[in-house]
C-alpha positions as CSV (number, residue, x, y, z in Angstrom):
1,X,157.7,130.6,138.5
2,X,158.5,130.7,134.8
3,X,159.7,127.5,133.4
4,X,163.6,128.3,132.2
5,X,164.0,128.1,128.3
6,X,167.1,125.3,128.1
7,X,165.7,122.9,130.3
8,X,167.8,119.5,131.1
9,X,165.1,116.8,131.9
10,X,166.7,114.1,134.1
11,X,164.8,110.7,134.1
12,X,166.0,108.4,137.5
13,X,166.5,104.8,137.0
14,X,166.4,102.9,140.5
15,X,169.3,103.1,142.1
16,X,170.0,106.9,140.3
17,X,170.7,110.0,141.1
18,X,171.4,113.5,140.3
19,X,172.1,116.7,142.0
20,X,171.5,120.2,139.4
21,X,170.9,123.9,139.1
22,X,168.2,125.9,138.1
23,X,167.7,124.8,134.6
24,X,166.8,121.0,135.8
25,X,164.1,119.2,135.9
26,X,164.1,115.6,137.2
27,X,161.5,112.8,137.3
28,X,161.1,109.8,138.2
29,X,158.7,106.6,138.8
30,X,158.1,104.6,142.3
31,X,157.0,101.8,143.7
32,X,157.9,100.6,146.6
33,X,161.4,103.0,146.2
34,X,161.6,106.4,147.8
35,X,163.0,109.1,145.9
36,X,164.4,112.4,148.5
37,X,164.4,115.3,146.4
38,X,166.5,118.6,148.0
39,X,166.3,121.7,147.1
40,X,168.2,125.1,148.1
41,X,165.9,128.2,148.5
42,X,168.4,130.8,147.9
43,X,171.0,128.9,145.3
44,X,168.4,127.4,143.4
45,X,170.3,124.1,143.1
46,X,169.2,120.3,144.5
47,X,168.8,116.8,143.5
48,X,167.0,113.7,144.3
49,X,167.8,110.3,144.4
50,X,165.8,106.8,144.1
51,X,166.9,104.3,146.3
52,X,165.8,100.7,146.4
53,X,166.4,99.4,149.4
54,X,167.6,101.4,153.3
55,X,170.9,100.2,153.5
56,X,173.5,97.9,151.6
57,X,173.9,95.6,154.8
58,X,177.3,93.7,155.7
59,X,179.1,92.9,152.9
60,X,182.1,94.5,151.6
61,X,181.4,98.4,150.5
62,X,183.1,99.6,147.8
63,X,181.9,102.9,146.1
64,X,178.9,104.2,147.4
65,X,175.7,103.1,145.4
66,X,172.6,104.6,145.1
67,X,170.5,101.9,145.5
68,X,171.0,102.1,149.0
69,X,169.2,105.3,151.5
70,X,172.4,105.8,153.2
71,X,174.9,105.6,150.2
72,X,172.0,108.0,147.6
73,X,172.0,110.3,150.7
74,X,175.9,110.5,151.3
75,X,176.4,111.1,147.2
76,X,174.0,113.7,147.3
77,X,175.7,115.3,150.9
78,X,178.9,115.4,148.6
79,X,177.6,117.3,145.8
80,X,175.9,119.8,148.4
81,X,179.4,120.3,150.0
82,X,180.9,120.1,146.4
83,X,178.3,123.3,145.8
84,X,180.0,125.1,149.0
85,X,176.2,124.1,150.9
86,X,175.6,122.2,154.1
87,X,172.3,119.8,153.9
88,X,170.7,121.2,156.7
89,X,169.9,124.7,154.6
90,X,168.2,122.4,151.9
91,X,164.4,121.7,152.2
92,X,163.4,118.0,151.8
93,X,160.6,116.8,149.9
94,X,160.0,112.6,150.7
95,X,157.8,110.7,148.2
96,X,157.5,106.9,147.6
97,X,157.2,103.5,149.6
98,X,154.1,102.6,147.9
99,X,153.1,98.8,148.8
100,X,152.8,96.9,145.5
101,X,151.6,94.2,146.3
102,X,149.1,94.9,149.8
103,X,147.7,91.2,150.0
104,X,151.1,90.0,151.1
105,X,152.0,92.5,153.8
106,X,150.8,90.0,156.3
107,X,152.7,87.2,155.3
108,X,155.9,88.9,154.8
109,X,155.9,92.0,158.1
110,X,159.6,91.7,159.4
111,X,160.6,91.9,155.4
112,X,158.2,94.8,154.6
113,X,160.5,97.1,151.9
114,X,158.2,99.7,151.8
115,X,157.9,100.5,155.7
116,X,162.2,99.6,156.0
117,X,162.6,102.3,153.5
118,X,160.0,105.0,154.4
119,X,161.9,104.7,158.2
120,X,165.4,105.3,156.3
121,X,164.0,108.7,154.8
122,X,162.7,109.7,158.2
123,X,166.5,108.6,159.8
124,X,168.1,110.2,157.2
125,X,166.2,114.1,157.6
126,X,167.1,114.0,161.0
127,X,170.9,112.6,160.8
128,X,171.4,115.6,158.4
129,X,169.1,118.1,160.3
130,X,167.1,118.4,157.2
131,X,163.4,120.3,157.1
132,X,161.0,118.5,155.4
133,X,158.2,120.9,153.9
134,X,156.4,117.6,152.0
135,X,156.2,114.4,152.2
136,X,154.2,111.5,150.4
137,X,154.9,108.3,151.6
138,X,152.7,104.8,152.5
139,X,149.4,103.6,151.2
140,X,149.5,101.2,148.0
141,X,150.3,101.8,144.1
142,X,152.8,103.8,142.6
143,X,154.1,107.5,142.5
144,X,154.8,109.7,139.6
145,X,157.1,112.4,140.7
146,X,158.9,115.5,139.0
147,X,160.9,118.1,140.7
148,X,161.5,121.5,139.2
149,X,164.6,122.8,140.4
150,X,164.5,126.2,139.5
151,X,161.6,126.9,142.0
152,X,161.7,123.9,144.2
153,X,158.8,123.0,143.3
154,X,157.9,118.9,143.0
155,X,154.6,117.7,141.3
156,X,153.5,114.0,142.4
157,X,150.8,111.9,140.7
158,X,149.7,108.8,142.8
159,X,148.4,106.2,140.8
160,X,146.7,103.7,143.9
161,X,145.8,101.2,141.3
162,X,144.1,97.7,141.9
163,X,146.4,97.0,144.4
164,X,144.9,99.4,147.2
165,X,141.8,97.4,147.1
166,X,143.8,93.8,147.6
167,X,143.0,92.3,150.6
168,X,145.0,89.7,152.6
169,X,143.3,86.2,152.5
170,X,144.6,86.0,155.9
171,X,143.6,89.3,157.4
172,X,139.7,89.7,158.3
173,X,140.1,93.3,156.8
174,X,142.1,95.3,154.7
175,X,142.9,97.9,157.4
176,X,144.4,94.7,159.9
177,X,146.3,93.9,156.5
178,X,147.7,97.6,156.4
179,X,148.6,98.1,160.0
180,X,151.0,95.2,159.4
């Protein structure tokens, strides 16, 4: 599909979101983050969102934030409802929960970000009955990721880095170190 002459290009901050029509393109960088991207077929609207971490926890609430799964998900529900849409007809695209930093996975398994918030995406899609056509999500390194609104089309370039070849001093191999 032809790219639309006015373009907006929307760069995501962690902890950002943004919900557009067909003349958006948004991008974004993760880590260890997980960005959703959603996208309408017929409307040609959607959004995505970069979260840090699944959920804020106890602690008093306040506005909802983005840098939590639940709370990035409910802002972008709103704007969905705000667009006279219900999630479930959008198509969900999952990217992100790279491990940075592989040689500690071992050590640190009950607190393992990456995994928490890769299981958040997966709880979320189903809570909102949500079809996920795509999804890149796990290994090691870092994810470049752009989603083209106007045809729902998202472009992800996976940068593994020197961190997919760490291995845990405490693991015989890397692939015990992976499976946590």
């Amino acid at each position: 599909m032809k790219t639309p002459p006015n373009v907006i290009e929307i760069f995501l901050q962690p902890g950002e979101w943004y919900f557009g029509d067909c003349d958006t393109r948004i991008r974004t960088v993760l880590g260890s983050c997980v960005s959703l991207a959603l996208w309408h077929p017929r409307r040609k609207i959607g959004g995505m969102c970069h979260y840090m971490l699944p959920s804020r926890g106890l602690g008093p609430a306040g506005e909802l934030d983005g840098r939590y799964a639940d709370e990035a998900m409910a802002l972008l529900v709103r704007e969905m409802r705000a667009a006279g849409t219900e999630p479930a007809e959008y198509q969900l695209k999952m990217f992100g929960a790279g491990n940075m930093f592989p040689g500690l996975m071992c050590l640190q398994n009950q607190a393992h970000v990456p995994s928490r918030n890769m299981a958040a995406a997966r709880a979320l899609a189903a809570r909102y009955g949500l079809k996920v056509t795509a999804e890149h999500m796990g290994g090691a390194g870092h994810r470049h990721v752009m989603l083209d609104v106007w045809s729902g089309d998202v472009w992800v370039r996976h940068h593994p880095g020197a961190a997919a070849v760490a291995q845990c001093e405490q693991c015989e191999t890397r692939s015990e170190c992976e499976a946590g």
